[in-house]
N, C-alpha and C positions, 0 to 999 in steps of 0.2 A: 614250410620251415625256413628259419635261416641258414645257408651254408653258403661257408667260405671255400673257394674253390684255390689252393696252393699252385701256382706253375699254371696260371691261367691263360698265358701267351702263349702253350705248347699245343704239339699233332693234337694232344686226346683233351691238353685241359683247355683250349677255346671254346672248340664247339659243344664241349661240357657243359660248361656258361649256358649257352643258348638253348640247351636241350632240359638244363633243368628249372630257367624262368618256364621255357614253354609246357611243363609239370606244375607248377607256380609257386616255385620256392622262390623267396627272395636271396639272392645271390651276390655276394662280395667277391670281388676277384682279385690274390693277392697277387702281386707283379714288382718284379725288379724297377720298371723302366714306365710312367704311366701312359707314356705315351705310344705301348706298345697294349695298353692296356684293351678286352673284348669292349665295344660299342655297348654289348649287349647286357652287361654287369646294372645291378642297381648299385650297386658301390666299388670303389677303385680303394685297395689299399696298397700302399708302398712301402716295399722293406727285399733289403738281403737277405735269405733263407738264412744266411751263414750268420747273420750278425743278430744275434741272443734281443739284445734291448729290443733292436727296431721290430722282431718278430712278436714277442710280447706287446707292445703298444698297438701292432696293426689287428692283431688276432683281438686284441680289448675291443678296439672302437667299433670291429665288425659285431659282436655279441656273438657269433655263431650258435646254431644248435647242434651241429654237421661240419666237422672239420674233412675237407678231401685233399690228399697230398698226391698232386702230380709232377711232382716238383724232379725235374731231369738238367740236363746240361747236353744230351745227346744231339744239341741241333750243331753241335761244335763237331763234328763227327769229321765230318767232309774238310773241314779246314784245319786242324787239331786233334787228330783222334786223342791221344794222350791226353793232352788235359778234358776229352770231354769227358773220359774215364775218371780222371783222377779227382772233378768239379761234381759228377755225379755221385763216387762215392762219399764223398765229403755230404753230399746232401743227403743220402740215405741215412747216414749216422747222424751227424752232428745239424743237419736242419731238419731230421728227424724228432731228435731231440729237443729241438727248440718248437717245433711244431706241440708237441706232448706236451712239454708245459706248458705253452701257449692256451694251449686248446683246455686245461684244466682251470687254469686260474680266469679265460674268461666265460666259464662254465658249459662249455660243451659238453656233451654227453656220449656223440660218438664219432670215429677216424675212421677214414675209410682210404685206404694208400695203395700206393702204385708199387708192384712186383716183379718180377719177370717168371715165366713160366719154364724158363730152359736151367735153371744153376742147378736142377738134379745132377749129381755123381752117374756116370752110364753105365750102372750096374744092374742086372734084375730084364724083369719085361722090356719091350720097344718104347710102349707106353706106359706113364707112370701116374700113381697119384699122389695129392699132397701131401703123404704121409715118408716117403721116397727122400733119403738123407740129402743135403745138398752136397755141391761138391766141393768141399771146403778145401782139401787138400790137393785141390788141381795142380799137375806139375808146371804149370803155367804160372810164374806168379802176379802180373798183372788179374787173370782171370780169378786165381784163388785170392786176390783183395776184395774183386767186383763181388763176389759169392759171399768172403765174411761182412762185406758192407751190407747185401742184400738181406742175410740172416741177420743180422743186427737191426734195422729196420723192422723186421717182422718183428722180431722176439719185440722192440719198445710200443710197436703195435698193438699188438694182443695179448701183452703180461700184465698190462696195467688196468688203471680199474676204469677205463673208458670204455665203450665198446667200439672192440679193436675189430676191421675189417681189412684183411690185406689181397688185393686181387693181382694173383699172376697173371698177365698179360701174356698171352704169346708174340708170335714176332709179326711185327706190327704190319701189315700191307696196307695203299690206297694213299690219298692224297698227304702231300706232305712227310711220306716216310722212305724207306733208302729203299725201298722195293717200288715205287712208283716211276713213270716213265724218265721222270728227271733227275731223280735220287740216284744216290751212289752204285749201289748194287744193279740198277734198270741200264745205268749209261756204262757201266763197265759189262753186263751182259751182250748191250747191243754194238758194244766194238769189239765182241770174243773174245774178252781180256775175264772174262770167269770160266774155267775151265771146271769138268765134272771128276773127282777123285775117283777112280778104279771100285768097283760097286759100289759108291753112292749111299751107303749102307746108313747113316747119321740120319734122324728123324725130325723134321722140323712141325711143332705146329703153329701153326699161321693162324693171325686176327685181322680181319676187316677194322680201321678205325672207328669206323660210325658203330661196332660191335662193343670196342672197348669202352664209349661213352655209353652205351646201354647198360652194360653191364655197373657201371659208374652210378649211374641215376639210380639201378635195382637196389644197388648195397647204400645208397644214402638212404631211399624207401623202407629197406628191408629190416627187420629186428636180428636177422642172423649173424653171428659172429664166426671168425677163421681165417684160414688161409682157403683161399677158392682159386684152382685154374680156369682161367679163362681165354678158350680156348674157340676154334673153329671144331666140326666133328672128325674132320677128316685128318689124321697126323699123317705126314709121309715122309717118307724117303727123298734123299738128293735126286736118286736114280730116279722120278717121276716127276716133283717139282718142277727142277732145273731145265731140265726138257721142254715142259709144258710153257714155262714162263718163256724162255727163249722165242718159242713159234708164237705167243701169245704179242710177244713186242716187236715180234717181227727182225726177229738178228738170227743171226746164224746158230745154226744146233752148237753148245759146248762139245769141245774136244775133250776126249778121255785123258789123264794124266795116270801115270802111278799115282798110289795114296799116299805115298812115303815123300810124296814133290808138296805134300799139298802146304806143310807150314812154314814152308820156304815161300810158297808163290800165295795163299794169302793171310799169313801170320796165324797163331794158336787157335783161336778161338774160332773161327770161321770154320779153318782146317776139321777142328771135332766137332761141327755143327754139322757139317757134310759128313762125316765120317762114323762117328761114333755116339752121336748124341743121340738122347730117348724122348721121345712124344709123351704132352703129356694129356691125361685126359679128363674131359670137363665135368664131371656125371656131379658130383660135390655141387656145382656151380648150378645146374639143372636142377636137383634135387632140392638143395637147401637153402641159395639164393633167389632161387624162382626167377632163373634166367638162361637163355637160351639165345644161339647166334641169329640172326635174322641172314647171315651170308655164309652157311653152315659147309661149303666148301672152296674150298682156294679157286678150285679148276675153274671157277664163273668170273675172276674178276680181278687174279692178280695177271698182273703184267698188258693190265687195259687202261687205265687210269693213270 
């Protein structure tokens, strides 16, 4: 098939590129910058997500059959949190948008987009499935933007008459993410500057990268449509994680803080990822996209890489 792969310079959408020639689809890779463009693309196209015409022109000359939207801003994290927030929601909506028309007018068939698996509200089970309200109304308002940008994305995904595939990704570990030994989260563990909130109680589930491009390649393969989590099997706790990854990178055990310290020392969102947040889980993904982790728990492999 042909598919244009959106955000092709990023952690999941490079070596997406490479994973889906080596299936033998022929593969366009759309890129801001071409010179950041994969090697391994049979065609380079160039265009700002944001800017309507140029998306329309590049999505044309590709023909796609398979539109994939990995299209993020999160490599700004480390330098910019703020704008990577504010650069990413802009591309969930509005080069969402322009992705949808794109992808209609030059006859594609079907979308396949990047999600997060954590914006459930923490209400209900530890673990959740995709049917589990988002958390629109977080009292955080940075966060409850990221959440209406996230749902907004879905909803121009799957209401339209493409076939709409949207995969929640959980939090992303291994090369090139803020969980890896160089990444943000790894170098702030291994100088004790991440401390563990008083039970730890907040559920994170965790994805091996090379997981999230599988799961990628299944749902371009795949005729199922939805929202799928895409997930490792094992959801856990602060109170097990954070531990493990610590001895795992070789830095000192986290010190216990109160929970009540936690969004002072590392801002909202973290704070109720540690604290309050719900796992979610992948069975939908197993079941209906005929896919499954190949690195089905964290304890093998974060905090080594």
């Amino acid at each position: 098939m042909r598919v244009l792969v959106a955000g092709a310079t990023g952690v999941v959408g490079h070596p997406l590129v490479g994973a889906l020639r080596a299936r033998g689809h022929e593969v366009s890779a759309l890129v801001r910058e071409e010179s950041r463009a994969p090697e391994e693309a049979d065609r380079v196209v160039v265009a700002d997500a944001l800017d309507r015409e140029a998306v329309l022109a590049a999505v044309a000359a590709a023909r796609p059959e398979v539109v994939v939207h990995q299209l993020s801003a999160l490599r700004l994290l480390r330098d910019d949190p703020p704008e990577a927030f504010a650069r990413t929601a802009r591309l969930r909506t509005e080069g969402t948008a322009h992705l949808v028309e794109a992808a209609r007018a030059a006859g594609a068939r079907r979308l396949v987009a990047q999600s997060v698996a954590f914006a459930a509200a923490p209400a209900g089970p530890r673990v959740l499935d995709e049917d589990a309200p988002l958390y629109l109304d977080a009292p955080d308002p940075g966060w409850a933007a990221t959440v209406r940008a996230v749902a907004e994305l879905e909803r121009r995904v799957t209401d339209g008459d493409l076939e709409g595939v949207v995969l929640r990704y959980g939090t992303l570990y291994g090369p090139g993410t803020a969980y890896a030994r160089d990444g943000g989260t790894g170098q702030r563990v291994l100088a004790g500057k991440f401390p563990l909130p008083e039970g730890g109680a907040g559920i994170t589930s965790f994805l091996h990268v090379e997981d999230a491009v599988g799961a990628a390649v299944a749902a371009v393969e795949s005729e199922a449509t939805g929202r799928f989590h895409v997930t490792d099997d094992e959801p856990a706790p602060a109170a097990q994680w954070l531990p493990h990854y610590a001895r795992a990178l070789g830095a000192p055990p986290p010190r216990t803080i109160p929970a009540a310290l936690a969004p002072r020392l590392f801002g909202w969102f973290m704070a109720h990822q540690l604290t309050t947040a719900r796992g979610a889980a992948n069975d939908r993904a197993r079941t209906t996209l005929g896919w499954k982790p190949r690195r089905p728990s964290w304890r093998d492999r974060l905090g080594r890489e």
